[in-house]
C-alpha positions in Angstrom: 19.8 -59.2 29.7 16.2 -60.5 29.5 15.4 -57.1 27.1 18.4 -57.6 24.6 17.4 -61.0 24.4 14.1 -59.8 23.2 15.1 -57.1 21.5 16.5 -59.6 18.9 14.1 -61.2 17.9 11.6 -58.3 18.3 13.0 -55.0 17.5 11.3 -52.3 19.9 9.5 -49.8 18.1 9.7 -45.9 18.4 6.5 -45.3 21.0 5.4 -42.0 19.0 5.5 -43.1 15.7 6.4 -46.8 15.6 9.6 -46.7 13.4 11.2 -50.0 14.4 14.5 -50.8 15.2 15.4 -49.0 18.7 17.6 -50.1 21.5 16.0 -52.2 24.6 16.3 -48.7 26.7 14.8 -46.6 23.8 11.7 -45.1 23.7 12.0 -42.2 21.2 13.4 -42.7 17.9 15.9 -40.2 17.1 13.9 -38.2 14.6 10.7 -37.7 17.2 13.1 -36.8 19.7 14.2 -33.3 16.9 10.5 -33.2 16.5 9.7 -32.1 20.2 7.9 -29.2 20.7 9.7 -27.8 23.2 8.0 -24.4 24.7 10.3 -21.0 24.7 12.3 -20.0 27.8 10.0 -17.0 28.1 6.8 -18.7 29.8 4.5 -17.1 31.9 5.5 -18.1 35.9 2.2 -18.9 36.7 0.0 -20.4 34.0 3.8 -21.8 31.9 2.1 -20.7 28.6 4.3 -18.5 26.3 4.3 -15.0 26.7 2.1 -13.2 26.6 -0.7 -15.5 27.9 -3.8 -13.1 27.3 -5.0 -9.8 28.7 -5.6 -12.1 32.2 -3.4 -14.9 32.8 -5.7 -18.2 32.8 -3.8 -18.7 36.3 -4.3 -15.6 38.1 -6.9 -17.2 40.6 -4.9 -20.7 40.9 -3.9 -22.2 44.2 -0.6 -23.0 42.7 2.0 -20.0 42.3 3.7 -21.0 39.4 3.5 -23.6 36.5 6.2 -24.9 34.0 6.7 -27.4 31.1 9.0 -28.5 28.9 7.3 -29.3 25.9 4.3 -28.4 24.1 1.2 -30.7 24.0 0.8 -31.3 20.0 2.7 -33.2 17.6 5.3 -35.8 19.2 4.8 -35.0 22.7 1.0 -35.5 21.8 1.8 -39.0 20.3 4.2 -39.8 23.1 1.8 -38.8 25.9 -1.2 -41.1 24.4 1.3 -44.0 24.3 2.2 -43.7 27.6 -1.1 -43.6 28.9 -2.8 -45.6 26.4 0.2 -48.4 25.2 1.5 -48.2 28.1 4.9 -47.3 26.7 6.2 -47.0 30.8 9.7 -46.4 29.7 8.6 -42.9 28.3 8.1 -42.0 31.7 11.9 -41.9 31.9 12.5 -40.0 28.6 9.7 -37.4 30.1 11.8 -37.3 33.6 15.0 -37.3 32.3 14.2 -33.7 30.0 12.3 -32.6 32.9 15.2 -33.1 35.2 17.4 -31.8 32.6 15.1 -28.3 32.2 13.1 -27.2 34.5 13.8 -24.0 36.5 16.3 -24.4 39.3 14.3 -22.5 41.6 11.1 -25.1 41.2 12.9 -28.0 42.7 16.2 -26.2 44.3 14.9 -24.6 47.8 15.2 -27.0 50.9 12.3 -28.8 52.1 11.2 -29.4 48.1 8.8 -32.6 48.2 7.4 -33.5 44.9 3.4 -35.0 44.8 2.2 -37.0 41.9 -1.2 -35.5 41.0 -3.4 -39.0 41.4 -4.9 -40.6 37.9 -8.9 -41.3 38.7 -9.1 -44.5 40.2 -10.8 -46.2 37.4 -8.7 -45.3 35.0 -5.4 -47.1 37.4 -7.3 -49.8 37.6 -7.4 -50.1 33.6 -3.9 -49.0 33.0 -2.5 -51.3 35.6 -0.9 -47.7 36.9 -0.8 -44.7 37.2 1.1 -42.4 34.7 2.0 -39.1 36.7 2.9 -41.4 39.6 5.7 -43.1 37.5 6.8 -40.1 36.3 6.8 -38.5 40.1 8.6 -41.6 41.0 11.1 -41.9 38.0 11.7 -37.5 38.4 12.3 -38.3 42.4 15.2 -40.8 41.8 16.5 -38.5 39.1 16.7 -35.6 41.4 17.2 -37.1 44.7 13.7 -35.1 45.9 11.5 -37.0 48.3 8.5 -38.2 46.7 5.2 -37.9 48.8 1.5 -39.3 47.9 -0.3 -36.6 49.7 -3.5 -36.7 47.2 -6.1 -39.1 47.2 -8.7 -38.6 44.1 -12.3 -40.0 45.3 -13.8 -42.8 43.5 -16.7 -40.8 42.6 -14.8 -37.6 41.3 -15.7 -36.9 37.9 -13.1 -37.7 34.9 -11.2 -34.6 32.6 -10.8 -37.2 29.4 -13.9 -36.1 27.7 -15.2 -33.2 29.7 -15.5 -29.5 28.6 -13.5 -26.7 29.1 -15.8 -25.2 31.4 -16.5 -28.5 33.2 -12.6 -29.0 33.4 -12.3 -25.5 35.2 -14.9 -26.8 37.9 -12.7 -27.4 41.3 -15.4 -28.9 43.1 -15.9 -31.9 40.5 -12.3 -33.1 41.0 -12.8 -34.9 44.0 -9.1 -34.6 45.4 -8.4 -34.7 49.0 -4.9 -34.1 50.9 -3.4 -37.1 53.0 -2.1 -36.5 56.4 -0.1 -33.7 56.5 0.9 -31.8 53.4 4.0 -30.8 52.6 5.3 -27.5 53.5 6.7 -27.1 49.9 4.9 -29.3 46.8 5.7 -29.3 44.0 2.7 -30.9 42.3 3.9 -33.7 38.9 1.7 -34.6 36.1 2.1 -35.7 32.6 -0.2 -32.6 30.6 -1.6 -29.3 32.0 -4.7 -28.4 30.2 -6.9 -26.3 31.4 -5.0 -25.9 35.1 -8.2 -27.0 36.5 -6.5 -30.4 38.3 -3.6 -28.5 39.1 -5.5 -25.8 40.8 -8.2 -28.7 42.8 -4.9 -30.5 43.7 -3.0 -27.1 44.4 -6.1 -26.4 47.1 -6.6 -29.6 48.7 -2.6 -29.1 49.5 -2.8 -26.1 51.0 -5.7 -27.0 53.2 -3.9 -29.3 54.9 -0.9 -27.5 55.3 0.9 -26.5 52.3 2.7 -23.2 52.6 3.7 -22.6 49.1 2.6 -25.5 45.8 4.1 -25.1 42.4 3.8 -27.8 39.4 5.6 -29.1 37.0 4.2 -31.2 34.0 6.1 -32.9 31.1 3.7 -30.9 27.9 1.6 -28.2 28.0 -1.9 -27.6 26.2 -1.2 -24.3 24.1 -5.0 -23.9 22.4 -7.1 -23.7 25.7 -10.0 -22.2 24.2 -10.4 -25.1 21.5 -9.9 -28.2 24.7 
């Protein structure tokens, strides 16, 4: 009630490309949700980049067995992601679950004992936001699908931050700083808002399976197609 109420007297405004006039549950006007990038059903399993991904998949030494996202990271989903980290635009984090709930391979999320793990923001940057992005999209994807949400992952305070940071210092496992929590689940599936370079993927993918983790997959709402130029 509180939002209509609002809502009147100031119109919410499209969180990509700030075209007013939305509904109080909108985040997306309706011509930047046609723009969406969305990737090709043909994906590589493991790295999710269109096929083919390169004489040597980029994820053929990962700790996770298989990678998939819905949309590409460029355009609208590049405008959408920096408003939800960066405007804090949290109701995109529904938008982003909902698609992902909507697309995303059955076999990901279907087999029993499925437990999905929010890959953790660095812990200055939560502290900034208020929260933490690919923890309330975890959370919002959990109640969509029913899966249990777990926060196996801890990122150390003095682990080193991807925003900024080279390719090759991206690729670096040991700079992450991520560490599992009690007891891993036997099957993660690991959430986050882009994959890049599959560097945090593969640190987070590790620290799983080190404490337990039989099998870790992940799932992330837009994928970085130009690795070479990040």
């Amino acid at each position: 009630m509180l939002a209509h109420l609002v809502a009147l007297v100031v119109p919410p405004c499209c969180a990509a490309c700030r075209a007013p006039g939305l509904k109080p549950d909108e985040a997306l006007c309706a011509a930047c949700r046609r723009a969406l990038p969305w990737l090709p059903a043909a994906t590589c399993e493991r790295c999710g980049l269109p096929r083919p991904c390169g004489r040597r998949c980029p994820a053929a030494d990962a700790a996770f067995e298989r990678a998939w996202s819905a949309v590409a990271y460029e355009g609208v989903a590049r405008d959408a992601v920096r408003a939800l980290k960066f405007a804090r635009a949290r109701t995109l984090a529904d938008v982003m679950a909902a698609q992902l709930a909507a697309c995303v391979p059955p076999a990901l999320l279907l087999p029993p004992g499925t437990t999905l793990v929010p890959v953790p923001a660095h812990p200055r940057r939560r502290r900034a936001r208020g929260f933490d992005p690919a923890e309330l999209l975890g959370a919002t994807l959990a109640r969509r699908t029913g899966l249990p949400l777990r926060r196996s992952l801890r990122r150390e305070r003095s682990a080193a931050r991807q925003l900024g940071a080279s390719r090759s210092q991206r690729r670096d496992r040991d700079r992450l700083g991520f560490t599992a929590v009690g007891c891993a689940p036997s099957r993660a599936v690991l959430v986050d808002d882009v994959h890049t370079t599959g560097a945090t993927l593969d640190a987070c993918a590790s620290a799983l399976r080190s404490a337990g983790s039989r099998s870790v997959a992940a799932i992330t709402w837009a994928r970085t197609l130009d690795e070479g130029r990040r």
